[in-house]
N, C-alpha and C positions, 0 to 999 in steps of 0.2 A: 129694799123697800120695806121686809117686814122687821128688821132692825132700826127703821127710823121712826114708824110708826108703833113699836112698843119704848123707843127712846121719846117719843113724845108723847105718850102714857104716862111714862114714868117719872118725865119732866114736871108734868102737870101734878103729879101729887104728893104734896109737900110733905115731907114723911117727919115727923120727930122724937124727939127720946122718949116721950109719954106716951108714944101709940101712935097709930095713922089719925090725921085732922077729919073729921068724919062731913065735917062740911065744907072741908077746901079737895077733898074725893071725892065729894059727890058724884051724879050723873051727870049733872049739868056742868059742872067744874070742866069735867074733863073736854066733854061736849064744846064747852065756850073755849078751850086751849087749843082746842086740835082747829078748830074754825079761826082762831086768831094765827095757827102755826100755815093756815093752809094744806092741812093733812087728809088726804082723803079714809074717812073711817065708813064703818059700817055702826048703824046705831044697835046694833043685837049685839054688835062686839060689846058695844059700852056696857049691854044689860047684863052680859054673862060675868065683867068687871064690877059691877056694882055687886051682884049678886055673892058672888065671891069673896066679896069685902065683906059679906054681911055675917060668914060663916067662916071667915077665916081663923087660924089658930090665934093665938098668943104669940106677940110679937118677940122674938128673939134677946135673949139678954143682951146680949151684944150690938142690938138694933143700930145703935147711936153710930159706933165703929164701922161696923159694914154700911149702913147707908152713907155714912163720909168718903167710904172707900171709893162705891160705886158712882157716887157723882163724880171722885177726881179721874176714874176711868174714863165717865163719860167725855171729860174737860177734853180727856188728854187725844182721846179718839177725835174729840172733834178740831182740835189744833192741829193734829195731824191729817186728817182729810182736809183741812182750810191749807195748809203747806201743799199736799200733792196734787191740791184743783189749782193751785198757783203756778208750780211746776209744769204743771201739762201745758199752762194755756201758756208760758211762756217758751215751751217746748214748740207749740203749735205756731209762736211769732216767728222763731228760728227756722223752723220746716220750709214755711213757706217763700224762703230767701232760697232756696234752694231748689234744686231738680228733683228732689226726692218725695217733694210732694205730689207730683204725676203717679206714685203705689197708691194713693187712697182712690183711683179708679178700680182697684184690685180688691174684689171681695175679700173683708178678712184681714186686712189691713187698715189700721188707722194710725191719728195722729201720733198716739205714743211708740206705736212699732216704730213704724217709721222713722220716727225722730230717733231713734235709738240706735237704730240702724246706721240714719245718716251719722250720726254723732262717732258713730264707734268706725265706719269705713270710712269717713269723711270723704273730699272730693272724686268726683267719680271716676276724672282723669287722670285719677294718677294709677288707675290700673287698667291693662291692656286688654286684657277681657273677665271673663267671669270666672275662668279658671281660676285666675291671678286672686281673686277675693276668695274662692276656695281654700287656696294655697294658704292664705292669710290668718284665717280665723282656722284652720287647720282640721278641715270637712272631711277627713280621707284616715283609714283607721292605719295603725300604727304596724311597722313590720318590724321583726330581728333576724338578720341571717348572717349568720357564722356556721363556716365549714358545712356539715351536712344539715344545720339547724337552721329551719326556714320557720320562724315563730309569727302570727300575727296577732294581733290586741286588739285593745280599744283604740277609742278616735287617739290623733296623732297629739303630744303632750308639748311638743315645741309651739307656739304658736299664740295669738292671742286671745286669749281666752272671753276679752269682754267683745271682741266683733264675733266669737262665734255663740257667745250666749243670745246677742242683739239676732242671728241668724236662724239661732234653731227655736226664738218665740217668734218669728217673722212664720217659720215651719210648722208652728206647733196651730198658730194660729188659723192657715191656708188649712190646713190638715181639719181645724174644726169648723171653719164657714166656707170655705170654696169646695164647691162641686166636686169639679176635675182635681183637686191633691186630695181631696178626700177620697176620692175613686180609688187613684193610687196607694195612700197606704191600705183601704180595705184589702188590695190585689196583696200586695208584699207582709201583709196582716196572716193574710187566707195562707199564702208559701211556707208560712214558718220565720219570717226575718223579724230578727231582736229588734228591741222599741231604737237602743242607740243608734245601732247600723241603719233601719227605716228614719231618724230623724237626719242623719247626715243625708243620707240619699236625698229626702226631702228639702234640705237646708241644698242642696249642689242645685237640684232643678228650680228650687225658687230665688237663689242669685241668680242664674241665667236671665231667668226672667226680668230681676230688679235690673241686672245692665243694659238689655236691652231696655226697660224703658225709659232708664234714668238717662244714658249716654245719647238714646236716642231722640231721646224729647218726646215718648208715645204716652199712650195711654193702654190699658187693657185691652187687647183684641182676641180674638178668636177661642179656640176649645170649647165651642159650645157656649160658652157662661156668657151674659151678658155684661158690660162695666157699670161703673157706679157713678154715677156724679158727683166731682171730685169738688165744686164748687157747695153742691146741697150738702156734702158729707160733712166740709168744713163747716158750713154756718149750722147746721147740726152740732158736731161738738159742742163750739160757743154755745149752743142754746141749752145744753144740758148742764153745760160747765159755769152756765150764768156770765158770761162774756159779756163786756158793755157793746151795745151795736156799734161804735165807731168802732171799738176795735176790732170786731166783727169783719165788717165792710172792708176797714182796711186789711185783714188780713188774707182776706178772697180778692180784692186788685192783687195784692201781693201776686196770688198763686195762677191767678186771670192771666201773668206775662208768660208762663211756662205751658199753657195749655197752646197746644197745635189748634191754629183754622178750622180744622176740617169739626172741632168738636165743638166748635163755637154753638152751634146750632141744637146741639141737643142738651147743652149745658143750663143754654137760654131758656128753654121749654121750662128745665125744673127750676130754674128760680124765677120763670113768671108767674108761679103761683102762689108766689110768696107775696110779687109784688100789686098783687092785684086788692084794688079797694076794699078795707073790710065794713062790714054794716056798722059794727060796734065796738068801741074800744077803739087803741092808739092806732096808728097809721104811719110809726117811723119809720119801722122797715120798710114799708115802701120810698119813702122819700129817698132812704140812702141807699136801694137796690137801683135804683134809676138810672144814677152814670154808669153802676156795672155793668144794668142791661145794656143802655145805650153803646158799650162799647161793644158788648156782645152780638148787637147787630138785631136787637128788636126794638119798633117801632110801634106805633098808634096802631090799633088794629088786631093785637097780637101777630103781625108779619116781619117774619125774620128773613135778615139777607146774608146770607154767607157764601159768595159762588167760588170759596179757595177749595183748591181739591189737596192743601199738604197733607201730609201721615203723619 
């Protein structure tokens, strides 16, 4: 946030080879940029900018060359964040064709783990349990024994290297917003165990977790933590990511087929709030949350019906 609001500072003032344009920096210049950019500023910011300007040095010989430079930074920064908002949101189409959208109940995970995850283990069937995904991405530190020589290393080097990188950011992540893996490496922190050894250990318990929910169709349950709403968490993404509302909507039916019964009802809670009438401004989200709810099982009234007991 405070890199886009000095990039839209900077935007705004039109810098040339003769010197800074003393009337296209003004106070108000900037003022009217940031209100057209949509930026939220502070007006003291502006004062201490203006002010600044007033006793600044002497502009750099080289002024012309470095400010050519820094606008094609900015170009290039911002081609590249317009590429990796592209990527995600079409990471998050893919997710949700998938079982492996059921982890974003899981504090700590979202669209891009996930998808990364799923990308690099791919179907969930083709392993027998979560050992088998261990074994794969090669979670388990490395041994050498010859004759009296019982040597042991770092993690194991046969193996795939891109589903255990997808594993130990899946680890690194639990490890910074969930509760309960956070506990744990404080515990293995507190013992004395290396960052590698704690992220493998970390990367073994948090497969477990993913096959259990992925093979089983679940959601988040128990240790204390409560789950996340996996339908709120996606139209979230989209909303930060700038997502068109259809493809919004559709990308939550998508993910509507993989969710269990039994969560229907708390799912509905958080996106009735979304679709409830606003005083002012548009009202489309509501119109296209409508079939979701509806299949979710809420009604006139705010009364929901769900009497499945699946898991």
């Amino acid at each position: 946030m405070v890199f886009q609001n000095l990039h839209s500072i900077f935007r705004c003032s039109e810098v040339e080879c003769g010197g800074l344009n003393r009337e296209k920096t003004s106070q108000q210049g900037m003022e009217k940029y940031l209100r057209q950019e949509k930026v939220r500023f502070q007006q003291r910011t502006l004062d201490k900018i203006d002010a600044w300007s007033l006793q600044a040095a002497d502009s750099d010989p080289l002024q012309c060359l470095l400010t050519e430079q820094w606008k094609q930074l900015v170009q290039v920064r911002d081609l590249l964040s317009e590429q990796i908002n592209e990527t995600e949101k079409k990471t998050a189409n893919y997710l949700v064709k998938t079982p492996y959208v059921l982890l974003l109940s899981v504090k700590g995970i979202n669209v891009v783990s996930a998808g990364e995850l799923a990308g690099e283990a791919g179907p969930i069937e083709h392993y027998a349990s979560a050992t088998a995904i261990n074994g794969r991405a090669g979670l388990y530190p490395s041994r050498y024994q010859s004759d009296e020589v019982d040597r042991s290393g770092t993690v194991a080097k046969n193996c795939n290297r891109r589903l255990r990188a997808a594993c130990i950011l899946v680890a690194k992540n639990l490890v910074k917003c969930h509760p309960y893996y956070r506990g744990l490496a404080a515990i293995w922190k507190k013992r004395g165990v290396v960052t590698v050894d704690s992220q493998c250990r970390m990367a073994n318990r948090a497969n477990r977790m993913v096959f259990q929910r992925v093979s089983g169709r679940q959601v988040w349950r128990g240790k204390g933590v409560d789950r996340e709403y996996l339908l709120y968490k996606l139209r979230e993404f989209h909303r930060t990511h700038g997502s068109d509302l259809e493809q919004t909507v559709a990308d939550m039916n998508e993910a509507f087929a993989w969710l269990p019964k039994s969560t229907y009802e708390s799912e509905a809670q958080s996106l009735a709030k979304l679709a409830k009438p606003k005083r002012r401004g548009a009202t489309s989200i509501r119109d296209l949350l409508i079939p979701l709810l509806t299949r979710l099982g809420v009604r006139s009234g705010n009364t929901i019906n769900s009497t499945s007991s699946e898991a």
